[in-house]
N, C-alpha and C positions, 0 to 999 in steps of 0.2 A: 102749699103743703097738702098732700094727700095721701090715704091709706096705702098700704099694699095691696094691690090688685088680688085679683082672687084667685087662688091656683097657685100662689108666689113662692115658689120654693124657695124659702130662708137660707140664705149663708151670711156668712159674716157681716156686719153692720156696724159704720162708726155712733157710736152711742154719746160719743161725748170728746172732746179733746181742748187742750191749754198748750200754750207755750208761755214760757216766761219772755220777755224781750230780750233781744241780744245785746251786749255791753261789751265792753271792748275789756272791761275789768270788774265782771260783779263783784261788790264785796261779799258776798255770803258765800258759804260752803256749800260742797255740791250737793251734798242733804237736804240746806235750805233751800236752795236753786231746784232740785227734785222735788220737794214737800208742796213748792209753789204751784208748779206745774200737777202735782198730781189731783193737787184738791180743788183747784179748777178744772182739770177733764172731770171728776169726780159731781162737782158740781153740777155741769152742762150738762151731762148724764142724767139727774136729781138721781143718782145713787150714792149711797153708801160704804164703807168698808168692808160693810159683812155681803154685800150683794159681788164682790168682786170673787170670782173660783179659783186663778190662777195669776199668773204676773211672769210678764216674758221683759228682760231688761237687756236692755242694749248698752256698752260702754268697752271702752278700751286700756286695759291694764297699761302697757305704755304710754296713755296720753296720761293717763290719772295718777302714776308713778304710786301704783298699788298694783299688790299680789291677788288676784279674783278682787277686780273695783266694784263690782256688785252686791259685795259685803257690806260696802258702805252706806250702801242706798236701804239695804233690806227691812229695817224697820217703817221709812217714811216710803216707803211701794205698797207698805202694808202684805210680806210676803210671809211674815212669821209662821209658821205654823199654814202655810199655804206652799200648794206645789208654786216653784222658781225657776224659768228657767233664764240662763243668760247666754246673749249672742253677743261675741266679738267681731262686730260691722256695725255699718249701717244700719239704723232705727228703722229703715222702711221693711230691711231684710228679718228683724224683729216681730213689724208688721206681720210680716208673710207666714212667719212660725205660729202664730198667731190664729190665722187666719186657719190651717189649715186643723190647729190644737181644736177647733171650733165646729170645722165640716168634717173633723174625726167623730165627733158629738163627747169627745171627751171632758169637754167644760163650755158652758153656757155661756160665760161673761167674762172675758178676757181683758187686763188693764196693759199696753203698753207702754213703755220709759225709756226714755233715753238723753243722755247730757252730755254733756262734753263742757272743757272750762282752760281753754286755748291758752288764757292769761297766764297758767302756771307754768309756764317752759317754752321756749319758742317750737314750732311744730315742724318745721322742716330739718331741724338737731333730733326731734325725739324719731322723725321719720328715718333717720338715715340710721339706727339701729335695726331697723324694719328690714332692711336691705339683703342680698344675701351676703354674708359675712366674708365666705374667701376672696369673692372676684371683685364685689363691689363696694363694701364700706372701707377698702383702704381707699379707694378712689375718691372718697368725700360726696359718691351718690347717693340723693336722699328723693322723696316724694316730688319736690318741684326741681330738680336738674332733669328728673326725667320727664317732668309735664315742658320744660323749656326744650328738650329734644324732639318730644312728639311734636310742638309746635313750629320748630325748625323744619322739618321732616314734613308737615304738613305747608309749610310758606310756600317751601322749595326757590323755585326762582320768580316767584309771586309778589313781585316787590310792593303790590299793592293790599297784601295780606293784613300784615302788623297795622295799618294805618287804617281799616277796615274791622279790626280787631278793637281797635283803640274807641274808635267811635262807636262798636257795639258797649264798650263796657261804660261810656258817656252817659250813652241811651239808658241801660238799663238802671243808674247808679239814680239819674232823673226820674228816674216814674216812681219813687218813693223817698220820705227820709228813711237817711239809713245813719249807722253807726261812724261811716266817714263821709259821711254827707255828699253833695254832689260831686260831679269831676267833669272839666270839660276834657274833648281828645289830645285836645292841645297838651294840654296837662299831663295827660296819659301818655300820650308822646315825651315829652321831657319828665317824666319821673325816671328813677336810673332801673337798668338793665339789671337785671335780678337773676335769670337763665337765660340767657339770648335763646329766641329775638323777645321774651316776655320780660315785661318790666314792671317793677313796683304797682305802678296803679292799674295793672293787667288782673291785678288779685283781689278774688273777692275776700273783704276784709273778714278775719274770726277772732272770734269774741268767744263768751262764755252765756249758755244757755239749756235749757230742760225743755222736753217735751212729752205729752201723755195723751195718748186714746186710747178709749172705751170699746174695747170691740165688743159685740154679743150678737144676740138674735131678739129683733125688735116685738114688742107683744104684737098681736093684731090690730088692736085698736089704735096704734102709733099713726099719727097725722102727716108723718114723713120721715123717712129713713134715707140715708145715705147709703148706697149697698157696696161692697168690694165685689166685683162680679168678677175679674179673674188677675191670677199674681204671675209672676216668671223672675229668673234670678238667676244667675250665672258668674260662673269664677273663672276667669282665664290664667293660665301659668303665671306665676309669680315674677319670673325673672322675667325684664323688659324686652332682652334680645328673643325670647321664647315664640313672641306672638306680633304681627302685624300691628305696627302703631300708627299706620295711617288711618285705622279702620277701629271702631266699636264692636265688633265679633259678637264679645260678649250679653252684648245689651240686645245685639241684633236676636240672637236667641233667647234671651228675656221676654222682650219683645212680644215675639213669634208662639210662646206659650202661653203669653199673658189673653193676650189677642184671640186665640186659641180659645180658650177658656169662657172668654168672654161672650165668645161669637160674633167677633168684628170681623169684617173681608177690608171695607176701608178705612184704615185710622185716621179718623176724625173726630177730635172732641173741643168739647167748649173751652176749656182750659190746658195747659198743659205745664206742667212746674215740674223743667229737669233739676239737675244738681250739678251745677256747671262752675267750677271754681275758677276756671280762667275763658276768655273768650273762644278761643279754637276747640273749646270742649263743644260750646254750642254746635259747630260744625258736624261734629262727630254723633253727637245727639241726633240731627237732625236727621241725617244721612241714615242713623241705624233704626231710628224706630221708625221710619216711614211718614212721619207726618208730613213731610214737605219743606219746600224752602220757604212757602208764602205764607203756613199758618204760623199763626200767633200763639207765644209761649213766657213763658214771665213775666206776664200783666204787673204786677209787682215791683219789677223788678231783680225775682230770683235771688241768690246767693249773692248777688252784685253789690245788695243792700247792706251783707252782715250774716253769717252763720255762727256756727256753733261745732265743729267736730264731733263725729255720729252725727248729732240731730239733725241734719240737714237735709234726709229722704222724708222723714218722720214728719217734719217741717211742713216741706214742698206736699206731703198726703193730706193736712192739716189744713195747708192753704185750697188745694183743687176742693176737697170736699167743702169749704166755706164757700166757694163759687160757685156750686152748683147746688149746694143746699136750697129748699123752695121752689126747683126750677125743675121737674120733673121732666125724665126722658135726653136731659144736661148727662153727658158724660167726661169725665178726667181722666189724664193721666198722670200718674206721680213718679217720679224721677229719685232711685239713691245710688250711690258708689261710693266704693269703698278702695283701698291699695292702689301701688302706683300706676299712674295717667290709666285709672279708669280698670282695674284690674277686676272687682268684683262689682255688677250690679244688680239690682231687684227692680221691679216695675209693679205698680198697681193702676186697676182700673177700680175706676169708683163712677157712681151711676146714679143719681137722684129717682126716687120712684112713687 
């Protein structure tokens, strides 16, 4: 752990972050499920209530089957009588709002939130109101018909794709316990067909869980800082037929700003936690941020373990900054998306210093 170099133009800094663990059924409300998470980032901080300036929440009215689901959280965010503001995505894209409320110098110490709580509704039913309503919700398409078409579309006549696919989601389900415990491919291979060609155990399992970091600007005398040193984020057309689903577009310019920002030319980092709910996403990750086919990404095991709806960018920024925490000159990248097969994404770099 070491100070900030001298000269060190301050931006954004993870100060503090908690997850709750992921459950396939928490029993507690997502207040409680929020409250847990917040007062652990709150902790690891050693801040307080009153040291927080504003609160950026992430959550999704349709999953949470509330009108503004933000409302709910607003007393345990501690936003009462504090600027709010809230993002419908992705907690990393939360992040990013965040990040920049901060290199505006509009507020010193930024808290972000974000939860999702899967158990109350099945998510591929609540996804196919998501849809666009003339052409596509009479058709019964929802979030994973179209992730099972991109992956179609992606096999092509690759008969050794799905069986290739299978053994990555083995691998990654192995390098941790998670909430459905192991899987061999075997197994993956005979669980049933859910979208062709993806199949039941093709899916990272979700559950219900909270997540919180501390953004701010570290004092001088801080013994080591995490730093966000550049973001990028991107929304491609809604409709599926709209945009190339062989390809991440979107991320690819994500990407390309974050990177930008950052002042990478190679992307190369010590960690790398995309947000990848089915195996062929991995593919599409790979290809669009440039790290390569050989570097190493999911140490973990990724999303493969157990997520949480939203929380899963906010997550994956939680996890790279723990790997590189203490290890100065260590650089991450953090992986979120949002909408269907990959519609909207965000990207952080984070940088030990």
């Amino acid at each position: 752990m070491q100070s900030p170099p001298v000269g060190w133009s301050p931006t954004a800094s993870i100060l503090g972050a908690a997850e709750t663990e992921i459950a396939l059924e928490d029993p507690r409300s997502i207040p409680e499920m929020v409250l847990a998470a917040v007062e652990g980032a709150l902790d690891d901080a050693t801040l307080g209530w009153d040291d927080i300036d504003a609160v950026v929440t992430a959550s999704i009215d349709l999953f949470d089957g509330l009108t503004a689901s933000s409302i709910a959280v607003t007393e345990v965010v501690g936003a009462v009588m504090k600027p709010e503001t809230r993002i419908a995505a992705d907690g990393l894209a939360a992040v990013i709002h965040a990040v920049h409320q901060i290199v505006a110098d509009a507020y010193r110490t930024v808290l972000v939130v974000a939860h999702g709580k899967a158990s109350m509704a099945p998510l591929p039913d609540l996804t196919a109101w998501a849809m666009d309503p003339i052409y596509l919700q009479p058709l019964g398409v929802n979030f994973l018909t179209v992730a099972g078409l991109q992956a179609a579309i992606l096999a092509g006549t690759d008969s050794g794709a799905v069986p290739r696919w299978a053994a990555r989601v083995a691998e990654r389900r192995s390098a941790t316990d998670g909430v459905a415990g192991p899987i061999s491919a075997a197994e993956v291979m005979a669980s049933p067909v859910i979208a062709s060609p993806l199949r039941a155990g093709m899916c990272a399992p979700l559950g219900d869980g909270a997540g919180a970091v501390v953004l701010g600007i570290p004092s001088e005398e801080a013994e080591g800082v995490v730093q966000i040193t550049g973001t990028g984020h991107d929304l491609e057309p809604h409709r599926p037929g709209d945009r190339d689903l062989t390809e991440w577009a979107g991320l690819r310019r994500a990407c390309r700003r974050a990177y930008a920002a950052a002042g990478i030319h190679d992307p190369t980092f010590s960690v790398v936690e995309p947000s990848c709910l089915f195996p062929h996403e991995e593919d599409l990750f790979v290809d669009a941020s440039g790290i390569g086919v050989n570097a190493t990404h999911s140490p973990g095991g990724g999303l493969f373990t157990g997520t949480a709806p939203v929380v899963a960018g906010l997550s994956r920024l939680i996890h790279a900054a723990r790997a590189i925490d203490g290890h100065p000159g260590h650089r991450g990248l953090a992986h979120g998306t949002w909408g269907p097969a990959g519609q909207g994404h965000a990207v952080v770099v984070v940088e030990a210093r």
